[in-house]
N, C-alpha and C positions, 0 to 999 in steps of 0.2 A: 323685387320690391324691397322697399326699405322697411324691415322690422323694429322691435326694441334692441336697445343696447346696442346702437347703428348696425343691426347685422343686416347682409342683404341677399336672397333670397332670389334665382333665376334655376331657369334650365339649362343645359348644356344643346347649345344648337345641332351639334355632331348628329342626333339624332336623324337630320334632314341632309336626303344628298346635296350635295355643293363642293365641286373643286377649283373651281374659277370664282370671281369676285362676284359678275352680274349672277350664276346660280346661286352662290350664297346668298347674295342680295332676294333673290325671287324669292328663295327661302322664306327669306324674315318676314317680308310681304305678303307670302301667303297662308302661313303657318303660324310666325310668332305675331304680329298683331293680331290675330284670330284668339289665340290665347292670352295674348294680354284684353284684350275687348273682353275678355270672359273671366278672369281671376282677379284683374286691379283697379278695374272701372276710373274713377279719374285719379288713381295714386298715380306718380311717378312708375317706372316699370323699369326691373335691371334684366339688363341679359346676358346670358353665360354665352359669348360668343365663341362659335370654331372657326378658326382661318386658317385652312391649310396652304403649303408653302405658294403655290401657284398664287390662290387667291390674295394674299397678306403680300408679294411682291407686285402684281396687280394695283393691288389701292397706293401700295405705296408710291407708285409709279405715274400716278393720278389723282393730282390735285381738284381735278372738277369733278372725281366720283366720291375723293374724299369730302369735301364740300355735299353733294349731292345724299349721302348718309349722316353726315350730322344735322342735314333737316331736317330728314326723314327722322331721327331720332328726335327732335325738336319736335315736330308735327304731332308724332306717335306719343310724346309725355316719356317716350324710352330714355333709358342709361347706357352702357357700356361699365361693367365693374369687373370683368374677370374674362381670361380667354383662355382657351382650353388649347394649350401648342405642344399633346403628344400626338398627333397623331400627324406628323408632315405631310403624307401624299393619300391618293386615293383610301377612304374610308368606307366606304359604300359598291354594293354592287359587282365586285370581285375581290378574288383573292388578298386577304391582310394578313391574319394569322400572324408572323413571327416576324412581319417586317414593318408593322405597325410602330417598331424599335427602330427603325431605319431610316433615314440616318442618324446614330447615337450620339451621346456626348463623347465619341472619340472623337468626331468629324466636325471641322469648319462650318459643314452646312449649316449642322443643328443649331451652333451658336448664332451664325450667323440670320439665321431665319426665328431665330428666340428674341433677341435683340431688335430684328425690325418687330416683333410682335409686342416689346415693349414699347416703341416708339408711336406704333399707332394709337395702340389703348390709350397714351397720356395725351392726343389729340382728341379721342371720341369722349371719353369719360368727366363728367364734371368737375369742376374745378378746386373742391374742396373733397374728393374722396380718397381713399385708397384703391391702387389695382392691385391685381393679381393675375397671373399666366403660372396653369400649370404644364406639366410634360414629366417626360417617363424618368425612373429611379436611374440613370445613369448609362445603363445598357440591358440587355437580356443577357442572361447567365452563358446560354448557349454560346453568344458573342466572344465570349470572353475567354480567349484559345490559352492552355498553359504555357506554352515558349513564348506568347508575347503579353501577355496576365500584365506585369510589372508597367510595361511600355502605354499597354491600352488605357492603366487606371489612372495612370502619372495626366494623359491625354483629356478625361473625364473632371478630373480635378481641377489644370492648368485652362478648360473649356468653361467650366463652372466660375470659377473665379474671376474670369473673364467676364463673364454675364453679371457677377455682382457689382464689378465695375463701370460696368457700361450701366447699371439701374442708379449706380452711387451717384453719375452724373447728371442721371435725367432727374432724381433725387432734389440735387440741388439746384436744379433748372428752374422745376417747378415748384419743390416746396413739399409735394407730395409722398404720401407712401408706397413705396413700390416694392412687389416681393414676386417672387420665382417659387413655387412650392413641386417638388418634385415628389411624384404617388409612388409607393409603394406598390408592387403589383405581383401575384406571384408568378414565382420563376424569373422576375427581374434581378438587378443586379443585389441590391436588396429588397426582402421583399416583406419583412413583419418589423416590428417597431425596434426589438434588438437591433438586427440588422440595418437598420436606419441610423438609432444613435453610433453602430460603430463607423459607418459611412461619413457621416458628418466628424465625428473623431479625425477620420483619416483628413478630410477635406481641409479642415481648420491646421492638422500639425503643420508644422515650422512655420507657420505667419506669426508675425508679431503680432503683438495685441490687439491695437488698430485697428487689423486687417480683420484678427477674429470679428472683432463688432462688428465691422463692417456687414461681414459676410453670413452672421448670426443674424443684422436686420434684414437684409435681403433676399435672405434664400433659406426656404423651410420647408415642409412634409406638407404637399396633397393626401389630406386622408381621406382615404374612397372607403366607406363600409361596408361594401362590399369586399372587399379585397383583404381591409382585416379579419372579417368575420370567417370568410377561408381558411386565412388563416389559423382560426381556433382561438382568437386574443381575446378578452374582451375588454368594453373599451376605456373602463375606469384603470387599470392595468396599463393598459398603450396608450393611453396618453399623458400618464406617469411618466412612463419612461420617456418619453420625449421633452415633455415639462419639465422633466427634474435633468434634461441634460440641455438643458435650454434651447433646443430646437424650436422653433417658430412653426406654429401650425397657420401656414399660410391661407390653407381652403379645405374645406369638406366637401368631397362627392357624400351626396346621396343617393346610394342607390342599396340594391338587395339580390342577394343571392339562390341558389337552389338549393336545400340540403336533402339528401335522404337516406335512407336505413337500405346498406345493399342487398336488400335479395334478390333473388331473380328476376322475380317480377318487376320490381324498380326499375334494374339498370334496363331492363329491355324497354320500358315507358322513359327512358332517360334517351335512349335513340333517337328520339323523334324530333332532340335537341340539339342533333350533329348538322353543322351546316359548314360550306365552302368560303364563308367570309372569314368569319373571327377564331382569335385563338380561346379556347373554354379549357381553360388550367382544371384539373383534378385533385383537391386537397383528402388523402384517406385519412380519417382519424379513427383513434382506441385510446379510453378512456379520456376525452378531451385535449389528446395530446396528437401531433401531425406524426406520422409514422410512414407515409410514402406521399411523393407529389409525381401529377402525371400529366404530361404536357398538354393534351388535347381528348377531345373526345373519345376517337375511333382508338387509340394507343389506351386511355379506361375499359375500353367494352373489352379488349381484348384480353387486357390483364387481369380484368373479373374471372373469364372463362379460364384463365390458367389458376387464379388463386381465390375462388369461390369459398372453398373452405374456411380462408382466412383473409377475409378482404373490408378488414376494416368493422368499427361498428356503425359509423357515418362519415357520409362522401359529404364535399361542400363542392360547388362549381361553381368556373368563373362564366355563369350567364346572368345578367343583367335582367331582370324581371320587374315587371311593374310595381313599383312601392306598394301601390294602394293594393293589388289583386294578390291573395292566396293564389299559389299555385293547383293545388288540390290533388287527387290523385294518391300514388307514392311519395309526393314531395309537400317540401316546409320551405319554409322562408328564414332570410337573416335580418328580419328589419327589427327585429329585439335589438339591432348591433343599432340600429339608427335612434332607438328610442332612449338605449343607454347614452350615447352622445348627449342627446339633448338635454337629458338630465342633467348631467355633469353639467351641462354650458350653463341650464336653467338654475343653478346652484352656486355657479362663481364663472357670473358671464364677462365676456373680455376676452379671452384667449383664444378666438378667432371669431373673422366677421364676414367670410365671404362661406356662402351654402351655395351649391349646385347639384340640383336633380339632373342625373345621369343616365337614365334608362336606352340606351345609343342600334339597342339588337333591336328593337322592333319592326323592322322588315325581315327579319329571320327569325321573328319566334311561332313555338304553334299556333296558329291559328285560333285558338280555341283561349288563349291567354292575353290577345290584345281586342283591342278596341277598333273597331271596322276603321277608325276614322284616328289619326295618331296626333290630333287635336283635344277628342276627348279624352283620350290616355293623357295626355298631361295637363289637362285641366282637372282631373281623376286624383292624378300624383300629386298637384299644388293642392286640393283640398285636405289631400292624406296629411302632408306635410306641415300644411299651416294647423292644421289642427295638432298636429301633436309639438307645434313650434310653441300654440296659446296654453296646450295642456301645461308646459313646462315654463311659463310667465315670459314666452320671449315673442308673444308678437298679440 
């Protein structure tokens, strides 16, 4: 939905399976009108759409289904303003973990399936907005072998630039603003706000001027708060550093994290949040500062049991938990990280308009933390949201 200070305001669809075009479709149908009927009543209504690669070659393949969704979004008062293209293949329901990164900006695919994801949006999306499509920091670290480091970043770069020219021209097609914002995430290629401005450094050397513009209007940082908050940044800080290197903060995820104090008792109630889909990064900190990162769940429990003594004085995790719900228990939340954003925004608004609530694990969280029904959870989160969107003069 449309706020003050044109910002716009959706969920991210990922949360609902769909790898083909007609599931995602069912999706919208039976899920996102259901919550727009319930949070925007006769507003306009934006959606954070996910197309993964199957489905997004699908529509594009098909001029009477593309037709057959811009009615539907016609009928429904809906938008199309942002589309979420990291996750390329299966998302849901088996194994993702570390190939959620697959295939990277070393590979043809990713460009090439990033690009039809701009071409669509500038079909579904009104005619006077800006879009946005984000996807991952460049690669997972893991990715990135030493004997070919050099070869793989050259490939990342030469890929990216490539996407800022193919948006340059739908740019000038339509008239429109278009942008690429790529999330930082940890254990990505970068994965905290330093890390970013030196990435984009690297991306921009040897272009000529031109080129830098160019590639400064088009391509800028998905900031997920949860992901910085991991990190231990906060967000007056990290979006300094990005501002003041003129990186373009394309989009914010809204979402929130796990934190807790490791004693025993924690991390054994932190178990019950290992599951066989997603990857859940381990941030350890001592005195505010990150001092170990641990790839996944079961690789934390175990390193607790070898360094108990000395394991930090707070863990952050990469699990995606209800904006609106306290976790309770051993554990806290990171939505202070979301509430500082907002400030800032509500204090010198303008430097970014597209917001996505991201809550994407609730088919894998406990039981006892979601909502029987994954309609009320996010009609849960857009009151969290908008309320602290009005708190801070921006809607």
């Amino acid at each position: 939905m449309r706020l003050k200070h044109n910002i716009d305001l959706g969920y991210c669809t990922n949360i609902h399976r769909g790898e083909t075009w007609e599931e995602t479709f069912s999706g919208l149908r039976r899920y996102t009108d259901e919550v727009r009927k319930q949070v925007a009543g006769d507003q306009p209504y934006g959606i954070g759409l996910r197309l993964g690669a199957d489905a997004a070659s699908e529509l594009a393949a098909s001029g009477d289904e593309r037709g057959r969704f811009r009615k539907w979004l016609e009928d429904t008062n809906s938008y199309v303003f942002t589309v979420n293209g990291f996750p390329y293949g299966t998302f849901h329901g088996s194994r993702v973990k570390e190939q959620v990164y697959a295939p990277d900006w070393t590979s043809e695919a990713r460009l090439t399936y990033t690009n039809q994801l701009f071409d669509l949006i500038t079909e579904f999306a009104p005619a006077d907005s800006s879009v946005s499509v984000s996807t991952l920091p460049g690669s997972f670290k893991e990715f990135i072998k030493p004997e070919t480091a050099k070869e793989q970043k050259s490939a990342i770069i030469k890929h990216l630039r490539s996407c800022s020219d193919h948006i340059e021209r739908l740019r000038d097609k339509t008239g429109r603003d278009i942008h690429l914002g790529l999330e930082p995430e940890p254990l990505g290629l970068f994965e905290t706000s330093g890390e970013s401005v030196t990435f984009f450094e690297e991306l921009l050397s040897g272009a000529d001027s031109a080129e830098q513009e160019r590639i400064s209007r088009n391509l800028g940082i998905n900031y997920d708060t949860c992901h910085l908050a991991i990190e231990y940044e906060e967000p007056g800080a990290a979006i300094a550093n990005l501002r003041n290197a003129g990186i373009r903060v394309s989009k914010i995820h809204l979402s929130s994290a796990l934190r807790l104090v490791p004693t025993r008792e924690a991390v054994e109630e932190l178990a019950a949040f290992q599951d066989d889909v997603y990857l859940h990064q381990v941030v350890v900190g001592k005195g505010g500062k990150v001092v170990h990162r641990i790839k996944d769940l079961p690789e934390a429990l175990q390193w607790f049991e070898e360094n108990a003594a000395d394991a930090g004085d707070e863990w952050r995790v990469h699990f995606h938990i209800p904006i609106h719900a306290q976790p309770g228990g051993h554990f806290q939340d990171t939505r202070s990280h979301i509430e500082g954003i907002l400030k800032l925004l509500g204090e010198d608004p303008g430097w970014c308009h597209h917001f996505e609530m991201e809550t994407y694990t609730w088919e894998v969280m406990p039981q006892e933390l979601r909502s029987d029904d994954v309609v009320a959870q996010l009609v849960n989160e857009y009151d969290w949201c908008l309320g602290a969107f009005r708190k801070n003069g921006l809607a």
